[in-house]
Structures are given as structure tokens and as C-alpha cells.
C-alpha positions in Angstrom: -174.2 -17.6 120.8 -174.7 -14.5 118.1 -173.0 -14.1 114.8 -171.2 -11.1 114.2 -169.4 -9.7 111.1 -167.1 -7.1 111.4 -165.7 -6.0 107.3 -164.1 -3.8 105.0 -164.6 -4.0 101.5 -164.7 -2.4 98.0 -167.6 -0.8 98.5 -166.3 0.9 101.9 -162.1 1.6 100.9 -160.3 2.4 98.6 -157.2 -0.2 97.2 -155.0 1.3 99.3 -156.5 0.9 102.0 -157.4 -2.8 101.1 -154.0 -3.8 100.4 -152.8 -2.7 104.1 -155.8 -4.9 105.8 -155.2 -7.8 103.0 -153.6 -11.1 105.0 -151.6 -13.9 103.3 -152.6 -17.2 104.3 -149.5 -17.3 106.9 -150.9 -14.4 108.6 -154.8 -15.8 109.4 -154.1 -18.0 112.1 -152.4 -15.7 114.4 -154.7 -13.0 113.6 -157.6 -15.7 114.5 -156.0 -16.8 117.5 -155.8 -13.0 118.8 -159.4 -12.5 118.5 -160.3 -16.1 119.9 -157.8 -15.4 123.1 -160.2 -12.6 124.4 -163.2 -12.5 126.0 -166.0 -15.9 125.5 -165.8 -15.8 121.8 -164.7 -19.9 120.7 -165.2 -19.6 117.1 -164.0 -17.3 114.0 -163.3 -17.2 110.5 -161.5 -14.4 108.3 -161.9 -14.0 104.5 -159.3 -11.8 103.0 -159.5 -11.2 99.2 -158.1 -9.0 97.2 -162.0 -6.5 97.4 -163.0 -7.2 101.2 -161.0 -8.6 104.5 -163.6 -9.6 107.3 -163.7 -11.2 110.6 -166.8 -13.7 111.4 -167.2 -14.5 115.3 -169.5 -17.0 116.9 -170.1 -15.3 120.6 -172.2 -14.5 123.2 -170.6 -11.0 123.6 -171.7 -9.1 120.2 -170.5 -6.2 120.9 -167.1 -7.0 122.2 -166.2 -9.3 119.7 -167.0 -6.4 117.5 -164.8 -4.0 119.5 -162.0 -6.4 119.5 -162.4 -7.3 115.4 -162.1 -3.7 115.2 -159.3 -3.4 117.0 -157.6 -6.0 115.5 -158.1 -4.0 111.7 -156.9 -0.7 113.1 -153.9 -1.7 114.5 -153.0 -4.1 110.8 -154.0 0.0 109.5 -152.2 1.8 111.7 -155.1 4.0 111.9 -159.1 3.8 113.3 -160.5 1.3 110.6 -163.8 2.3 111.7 -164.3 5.0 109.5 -163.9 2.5 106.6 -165.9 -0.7 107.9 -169.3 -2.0 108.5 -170.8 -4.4 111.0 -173.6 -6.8 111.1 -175.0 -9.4 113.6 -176.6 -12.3 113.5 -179.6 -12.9 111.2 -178.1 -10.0 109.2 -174.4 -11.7 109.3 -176.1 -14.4 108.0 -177.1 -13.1 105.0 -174.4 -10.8 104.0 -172.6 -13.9 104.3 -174.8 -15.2 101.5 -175.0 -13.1 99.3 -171.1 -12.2 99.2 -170.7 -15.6 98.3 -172.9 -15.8 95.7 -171.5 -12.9 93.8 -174.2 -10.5 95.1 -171.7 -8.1 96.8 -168.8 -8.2 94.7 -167.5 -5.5 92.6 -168.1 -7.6 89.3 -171.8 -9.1 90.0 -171.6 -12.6 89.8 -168.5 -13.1 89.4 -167.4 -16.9 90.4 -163.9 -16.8 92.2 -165.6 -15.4 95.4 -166.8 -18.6 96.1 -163.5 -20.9 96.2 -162.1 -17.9 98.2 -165.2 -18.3 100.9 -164.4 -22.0 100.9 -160.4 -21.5 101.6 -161.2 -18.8 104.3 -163.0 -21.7 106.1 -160.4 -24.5 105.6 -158.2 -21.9 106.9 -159.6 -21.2 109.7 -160.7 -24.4 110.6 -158.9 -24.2 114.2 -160.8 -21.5 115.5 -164.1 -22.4 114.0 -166.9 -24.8 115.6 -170.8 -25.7 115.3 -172.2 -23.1 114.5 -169.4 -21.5 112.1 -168.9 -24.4 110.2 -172.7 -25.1 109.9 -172.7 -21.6 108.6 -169.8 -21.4 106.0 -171.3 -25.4 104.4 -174.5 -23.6 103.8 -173.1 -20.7 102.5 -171.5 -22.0 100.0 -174.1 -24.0 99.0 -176.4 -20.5 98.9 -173.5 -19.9 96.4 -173.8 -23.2 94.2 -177.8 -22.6 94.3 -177.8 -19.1 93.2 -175.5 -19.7 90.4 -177.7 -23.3 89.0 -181.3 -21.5 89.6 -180.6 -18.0 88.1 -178.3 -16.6 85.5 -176.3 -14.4 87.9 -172.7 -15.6 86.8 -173.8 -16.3 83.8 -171.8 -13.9 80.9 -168.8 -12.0 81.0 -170.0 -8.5 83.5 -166.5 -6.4 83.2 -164.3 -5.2 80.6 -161.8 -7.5 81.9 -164.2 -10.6 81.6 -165.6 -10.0 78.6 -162.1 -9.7 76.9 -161.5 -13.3 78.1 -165.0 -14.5 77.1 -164.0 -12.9 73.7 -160.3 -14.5 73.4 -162.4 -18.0 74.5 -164.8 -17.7 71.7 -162.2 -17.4 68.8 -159.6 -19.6 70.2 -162.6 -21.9 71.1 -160.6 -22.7 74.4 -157.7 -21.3 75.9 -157.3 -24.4 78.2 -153.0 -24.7 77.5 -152.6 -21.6 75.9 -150.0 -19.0 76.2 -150.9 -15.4 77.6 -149.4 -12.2 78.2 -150.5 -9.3 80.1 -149.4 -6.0 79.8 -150.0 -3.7 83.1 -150.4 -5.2 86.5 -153.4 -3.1 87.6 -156.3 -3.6 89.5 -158.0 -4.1 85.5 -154.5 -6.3 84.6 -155.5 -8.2 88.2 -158.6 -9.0 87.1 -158.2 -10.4 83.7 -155.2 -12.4 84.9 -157.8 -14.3 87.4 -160.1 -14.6 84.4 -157.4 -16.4 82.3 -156.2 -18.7 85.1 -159.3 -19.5 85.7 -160.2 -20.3 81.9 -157.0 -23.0 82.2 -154.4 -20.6 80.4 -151.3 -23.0 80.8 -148.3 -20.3 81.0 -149.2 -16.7 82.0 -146.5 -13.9 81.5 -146.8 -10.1 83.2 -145.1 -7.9 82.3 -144.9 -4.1 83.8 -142.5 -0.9 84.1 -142.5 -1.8 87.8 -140.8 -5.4 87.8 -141.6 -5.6 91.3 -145.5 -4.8 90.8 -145.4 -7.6 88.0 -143.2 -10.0 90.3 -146.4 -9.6 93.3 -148.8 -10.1 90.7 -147.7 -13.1 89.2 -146.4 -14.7 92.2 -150.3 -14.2 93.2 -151.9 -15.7 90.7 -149.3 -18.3 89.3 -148.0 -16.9 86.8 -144.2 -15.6 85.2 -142.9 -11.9 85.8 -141.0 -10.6 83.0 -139.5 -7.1 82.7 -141.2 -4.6 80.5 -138.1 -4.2 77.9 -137.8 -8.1 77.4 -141.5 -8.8 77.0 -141.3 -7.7 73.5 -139.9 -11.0 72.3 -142.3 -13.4 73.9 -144.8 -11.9 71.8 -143.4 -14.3 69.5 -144.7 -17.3 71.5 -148.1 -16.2 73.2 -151.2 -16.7 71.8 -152.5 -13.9 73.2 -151.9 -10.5 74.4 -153.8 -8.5 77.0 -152.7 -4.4 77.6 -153.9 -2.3 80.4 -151.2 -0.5 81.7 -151.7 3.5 82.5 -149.3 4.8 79.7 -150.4 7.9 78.0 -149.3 6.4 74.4 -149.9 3.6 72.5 -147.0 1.3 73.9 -147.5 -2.0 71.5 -147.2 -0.6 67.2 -146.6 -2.1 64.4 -142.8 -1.5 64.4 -142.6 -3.8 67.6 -145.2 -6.8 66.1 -143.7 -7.1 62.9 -140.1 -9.1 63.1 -141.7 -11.3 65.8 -144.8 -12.3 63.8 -142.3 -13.8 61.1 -141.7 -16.6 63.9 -145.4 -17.0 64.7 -145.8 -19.4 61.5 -149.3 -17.9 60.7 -150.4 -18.7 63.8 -153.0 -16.0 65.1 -152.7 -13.3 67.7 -155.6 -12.2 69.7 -154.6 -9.0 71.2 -157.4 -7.7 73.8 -156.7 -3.8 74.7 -158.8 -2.4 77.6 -156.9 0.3 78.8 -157.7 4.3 78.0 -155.7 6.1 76.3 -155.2 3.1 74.4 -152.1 0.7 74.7 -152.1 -0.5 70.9 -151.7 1.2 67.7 -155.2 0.5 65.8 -152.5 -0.2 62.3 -151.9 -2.7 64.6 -155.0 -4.1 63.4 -154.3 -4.6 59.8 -151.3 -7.1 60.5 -152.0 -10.4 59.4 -153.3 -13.1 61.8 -153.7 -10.5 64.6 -157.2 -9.5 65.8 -156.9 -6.7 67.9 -160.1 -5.7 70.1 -160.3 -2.4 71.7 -162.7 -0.6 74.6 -165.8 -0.2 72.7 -165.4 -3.3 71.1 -166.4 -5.1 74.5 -168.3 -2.6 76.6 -171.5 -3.4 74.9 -170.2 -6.9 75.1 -169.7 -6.3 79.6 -173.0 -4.0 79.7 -175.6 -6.5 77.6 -174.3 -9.3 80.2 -174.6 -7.2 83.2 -178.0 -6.1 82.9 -179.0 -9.5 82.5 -177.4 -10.2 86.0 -179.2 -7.8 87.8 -182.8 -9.1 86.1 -181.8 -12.2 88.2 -181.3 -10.3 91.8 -185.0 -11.2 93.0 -184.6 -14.5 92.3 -181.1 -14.6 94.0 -182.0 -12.4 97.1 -184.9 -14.8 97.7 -182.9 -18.1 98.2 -180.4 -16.0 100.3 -183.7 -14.8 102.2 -184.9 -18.8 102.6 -181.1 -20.0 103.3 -181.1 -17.5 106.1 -184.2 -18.2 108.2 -183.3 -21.9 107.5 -180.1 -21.5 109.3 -181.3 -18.7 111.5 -184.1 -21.7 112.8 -181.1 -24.3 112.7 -179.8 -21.7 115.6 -182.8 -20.9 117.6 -182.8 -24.7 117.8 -179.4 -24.7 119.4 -180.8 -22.0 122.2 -183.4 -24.3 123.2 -181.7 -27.2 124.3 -180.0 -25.8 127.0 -183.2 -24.0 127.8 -185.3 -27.2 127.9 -182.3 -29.0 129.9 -182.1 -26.6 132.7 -185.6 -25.8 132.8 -186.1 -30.0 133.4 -183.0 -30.1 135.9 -184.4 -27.0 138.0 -188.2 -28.6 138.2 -187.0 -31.7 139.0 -184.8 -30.3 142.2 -188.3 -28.0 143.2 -189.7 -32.3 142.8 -187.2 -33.7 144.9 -187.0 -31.2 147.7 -190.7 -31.0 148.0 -191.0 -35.0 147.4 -188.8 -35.4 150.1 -190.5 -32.8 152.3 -194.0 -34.6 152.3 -192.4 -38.3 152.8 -190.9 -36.9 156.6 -194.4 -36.2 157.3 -195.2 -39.5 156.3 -193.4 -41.8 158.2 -195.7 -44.7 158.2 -195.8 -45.5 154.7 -194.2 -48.5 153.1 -191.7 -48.8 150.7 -193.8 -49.6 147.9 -196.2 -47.0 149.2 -193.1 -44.0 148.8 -192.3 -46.1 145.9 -195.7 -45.3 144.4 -195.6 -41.4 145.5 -192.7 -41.1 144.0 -193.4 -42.1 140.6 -196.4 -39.6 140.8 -194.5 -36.9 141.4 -192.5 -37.6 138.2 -195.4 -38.5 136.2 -197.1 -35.3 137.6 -194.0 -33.1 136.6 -193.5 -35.0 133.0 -197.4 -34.0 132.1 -196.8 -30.5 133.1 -193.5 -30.1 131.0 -195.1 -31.9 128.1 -196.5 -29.2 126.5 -194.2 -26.1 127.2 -191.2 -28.5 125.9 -193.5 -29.4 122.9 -194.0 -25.8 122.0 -190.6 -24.6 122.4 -189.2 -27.3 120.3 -192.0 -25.9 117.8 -190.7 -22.7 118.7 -187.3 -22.9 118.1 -187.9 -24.9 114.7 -190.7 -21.9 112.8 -188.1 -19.0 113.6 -189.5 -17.9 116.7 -187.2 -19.7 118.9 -184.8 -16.8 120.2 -187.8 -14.8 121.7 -189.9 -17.8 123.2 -186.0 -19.2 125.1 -185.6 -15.8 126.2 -189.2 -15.6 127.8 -188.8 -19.3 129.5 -185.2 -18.0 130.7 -186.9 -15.2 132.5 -190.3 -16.9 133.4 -188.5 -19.6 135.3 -185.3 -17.8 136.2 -182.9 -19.8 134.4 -179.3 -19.1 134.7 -179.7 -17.2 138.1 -178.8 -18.7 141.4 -181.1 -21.7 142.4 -183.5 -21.5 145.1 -181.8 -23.0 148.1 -182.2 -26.8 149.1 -184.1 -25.6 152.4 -186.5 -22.3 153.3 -185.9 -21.0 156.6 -189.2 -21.8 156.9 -189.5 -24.7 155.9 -188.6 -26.5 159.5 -191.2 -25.0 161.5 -193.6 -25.9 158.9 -192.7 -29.5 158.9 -193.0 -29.4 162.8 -196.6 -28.4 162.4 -197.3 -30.6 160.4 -196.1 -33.4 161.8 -197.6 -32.5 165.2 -201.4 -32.5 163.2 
């Protein structure tokens, strides 16, 4: 049984191309079943995020599993996906595995939601998956709970987006039951919207020129659409505001803040602008109880936390390098016992026949006598088996497992037709014998 993982992701297509190959959670189990229904394969999983959609298959047929994944994207595309995909198999499935959900692969290094996303791929596609893929998403995701307690990989905000929210956290000193509103329902928007769900921000509002684009966003991420012409008098009622939308102008001045700060009481407004050309009027600045924080005010904030990430890689690709022989080993052990069974069960027929053989030539013995023959023969057999079952066990549990099953498949021609109860020589023989 190999691993294979057939992806596309942020680092392969562009959003466009992302959004076609996204899947809701309706869509999964149809679109495992499809793949399942062909060929040998028995177990899959697909993760589908907003940055990567991939197919993970548990099958004997690599390279038609990988076909048929393949297929499956290109068709959901309408065009060859190929162009735009990678795939891996199995040791190095394994570990892409790991690192994406540790944060390793993901467009913000890091960054945590990838994990709970990993975990909700699986549940979903608990149906299709057995042994060996639910062995490999449990360790996964602890690969992803032990990167992020032995290094400092998720540790500080890494994007614009998160540093804004690290930033509104440190001066609110929570925003667990706050009020937010973002301004823009880009892919920058997306992100900072995840980042203030995740932070416990109790009511969310989005608003955008496209209603529709805020409408998908929020209905995403649990949150309210509201139309861009009506947002203006929420701003009364949020704690905070967030802009990124892709307007040339500042959209959010002074004339627009002022008669809704009157109903604010004196309570503060954090107002977090990360778009370019800038969404907020810097007089918006000098209102009181607003704090307005632009670009360059969290860049440094985003760069300083990011470089400290990537000073933890070594550490992290090294316990995704452990993780994956450990489970690669965990696998090889799984090839053995078949191995070891049929090897046993195809000796033990050579032990019988041949048993059976020298007891018509020995007609006079008693039954204690065959009795005691017998039990030779299977203590005789046991002693030889002994040690070649010893050291593929050994085998199979130091990583070298794979190669030492494949070279007892061959050397004893498992899996190919058994030899045949009686030689066409054998009759004659036993005549001979029997007349010495």
C-alpha cells in the first residue's frame, strides 16, 4: 500500500485558479467516493482550504491513483490541472503532509488555522479513509501540536494582516466579545477576518462595494454582510475597524467619523489600515479616542516576527524528518506481515507434501512413530524460519523494511502461482523407492 499526494496550492496557482478547485464540505464525499470507486485504491482524504486543495490516496497503484486525482482536478477546472499541481509519494507524502500542517508550507509561516483545517479534512473524509490514512493524519497533527510547543514557529504575528490583530489585541488587551468591522473582502480582508474570529471577536461586520463578495465572505467565516453605503453608521458601535479594500482614495475621513463618534461615549476606536493607497485619511488620526495604525506602522511589526520563524525551520524540519521515518517504519511493518504469513503458509505446504511423500514409503511405522516424524518436520521448519522472521521483523521496524519484504517476495516467489500439490515426477520416484 503507497501514499500518494496529488495538490494544488498557493505556491503552484493563482486565487483564481484556487477558488475553481476549492470544495465546500458538501462536495468532499462525492468527490472521495469517485476516486475510491476506481481501480484498488480503499482509502482517501481531501483537504480543501482557501491556499491548497489536495487529494491523499492509500493504494497499491501509485501511479493511477495519481492519474485519476488528476483527473478528478481537471475536470472541477475545466482545464489540464497538471500544469498547476505537484505530486509526491510515499515517504515524501509523508512529509509534505507534515510540514503543511505545521505551518511550514503555508503562505503565512506558521500560521495556526491550517491545523484545525487538516483535522476537519480527516473527520470529513472519514468514510473513505482506513489504517493507514488515519494512522497518518493522528500523527500529523500531532507533528503539528509538536512543532508549534518545541519551536517558536507560530509564535508572533508573520503578515500585515496578523500583526494588525496582534496590535488591536495588545491595546484592547482582548478582543474576546468585541465588535469588528472590515472594510474590503480581499484575499488581505480574508485573512484578518480569520485572525479576528480566531482571537474570539464576538460580532464581525464586512462590508464591500460588491455586496455579494462581502455576503461569501462573511457567510465563510461567521460573520454579518453589510452594504458598503450603510456601514458608515455601525462605525458607531464597533470597537474596531479594519480597511483593505483596493480603492484608489482614502474612503474613511474625518467628515464620515465625526457625527458617529458623538455616540461612541469616549469609548476608543482602533482603526487598523493595511491597504495601499491608503483607505483612511491620516487627520483621521488626530480625532479623539481613535488610534489609527497604517502600513508602515506594522510592517516592521510582520517582518521582526517573521524572521524569527524562519530561525526555527531546522528545528521544525527535523521533527517532521523523525515523525516521518517513524511512520514510514510504522508502514514497512504493515508489508511484513503478510510477507511473513505467506512465506510460513507456502513452507509449510513444501512440509506437508514432502511429509506426506516420505510417510508412503514408510508404511511400517506406527502411529506414534509418524506421530514423532511429524513433529520433526515442524520443529525442523520452525528453526529454519526463526531467524529470517526475526530479522524481517527487525527489518521492517529500523526503516529497512520495504526493501528486505520485496527481496523475500522474490526469493521465495511470493504472490505467484504455488508450486503444484504433485511433480509429474514425483510418482515414479516414489515407485523406486518403494521397490529399494
Amino acid at each position: 500500500m503507497g501514499l500518494t499526494v496529488v495538490g494544488v496550492s498557493h505556491r503552484t496557482a493563482p486565487i483564481d485558479v484556487r477558488e475553481r478547485l476549492a470544495f465546500a464540505a458538501d462536495e468532499v464525499a462525492p468527490a472521495l467516493g469517485a476516486l475510491c470507486g476506481s481501480g484498488a485504491r480503499t482509502e482517501a482524504v481531501l483537504l480543501s482550504t482557501c491556499n491548497r486543495t489536495e487529494l491523499y490516496a492509500a493504494s497499491p497503484e501509485g501511479s493511477a491513483v495519481a492519474a485519476d486525482a488528476l483527473g478528478l482536478l481537471s475536470a472541477r477546472l475545466g482545464a489540464p490541472a497538471a500544469d498547476v499541481s505537484y505530486v509526491h509519494h510515499d515517504k515524501d507524502a509523508v512529509a509534505h503532509l507534515f510540514r503543511v500542517v505545521a505551518g511550514m508550507d503555508s503562505m503565512i509561516l506558521g500560521e495556526a488555522q491550517i491545523h484545525g483545517q487538516v483535522r476537519r479534512a480527516w473527520e470529513l473524509g472519514r468514510a473513505t479513509s482506513g489504517a493507514v490514512l488515519n494512522r497518518l493524519f493522528q500523527t500529523a497533527l500531532l507533528v503539528g501540536s509538536r512543532v508549534r510547543t518545541e519551536t517558536a514557529l507560530g509564535r508572533g504575528a508573520a503578515s500585515v494582516s496578523s500583526a494588525a490583530v496582534l496590535l488591536a489585541r495588545q491595546i484592547f488587551g482582548s478582543l474576546a466579545g468585541r465588535r469588528a468591522m472590515v472594510l474590503g473582502a480581499g484575499e488581505m480582508a480574508e485573512l484578518a477576518l480569520e485572525c479576528l474570529t480566531a482571537e474570539g471577536v464576538q460580532t464581525a461586520l464586512v462590508a464591500n462595494r460588491t455586496f455579494e463578495r462581502a455576503e461569501e465572505l462573511a457567510r465563510k467565516h461567521g460573520a454579518t454582510a453589510v452594504h458598503y453605503d450603510a456601514c458608515w453608521d455601525g462605525l458607531a458601535e464597533v470597537d474596531l475597524l479594519l480597511c483593505s479594500t483596493s480603492a484608489p482614495h482614502a474612503v474613511v475621513t474625518p467628515a464620515q467619523l465625526r457625527p458617529r463618534l458623538g455616540a461612541r461615549s469616549g469609548r476608543p476606536l482602533c482603526i487598523l489600515d493595511i491597504a495601499l493607497p491608503r483607505d483612511v485619511d491620516p487627520a483621521v488620526g488626530a480625532l479623539e479616542h481613535v488610534y489609527l495604525y497604517d502600513l508602515d506602522d506594522l510592517r516592521a511589526v510582520a517582518a521582526a516576527n517573521l524572521e524569527r520563524r524562519r530561525q526555527e525551520l531546522p528545528t521544525a524540519e527535523q521533527v517532521v524528518a523523525d515523525e516521518t521515518q517513524r511512520y514510514w517504519d510504522w508502514v514497512a511493518g504493515l508489508a511484513a506481515v503478510p510477507v511473513l504469513t505467506e512465506m510460513r503458509g507456502r513452507l509449510d505446504d513444501v512440509r506437508e507434501r514432502e511429509l506426506a511423500q516420505a510417510l508412503r514409503r514408510l508404511p511400517e511405522l506406527t502411529p506414534a512413530e509418524r506421530a514423532t516424524i511429524e513433529h520433526f518436520s515442524r520443529t525442523l521448519m520452525n528453526k529454519f524460519l526463526h531467524e529470517p522472521t526475526v530479522r524481517l521483523r527487525a527489518a521492517a521496524a529500523n526503516g529497512r523494511g520495504l526493501g528486505v519484504v520485496d527481496a523475500a517476495r522474490y526469493l521465495f516467489a511470493l504472490g505467484e502461482s504455488a508450486e503444484p500439490t504433485a511433480r509429474p515426477d514425483d510418482a515414479p520416484r516414489a515407485a523406486a523407492d518403494e521397490e529399494r
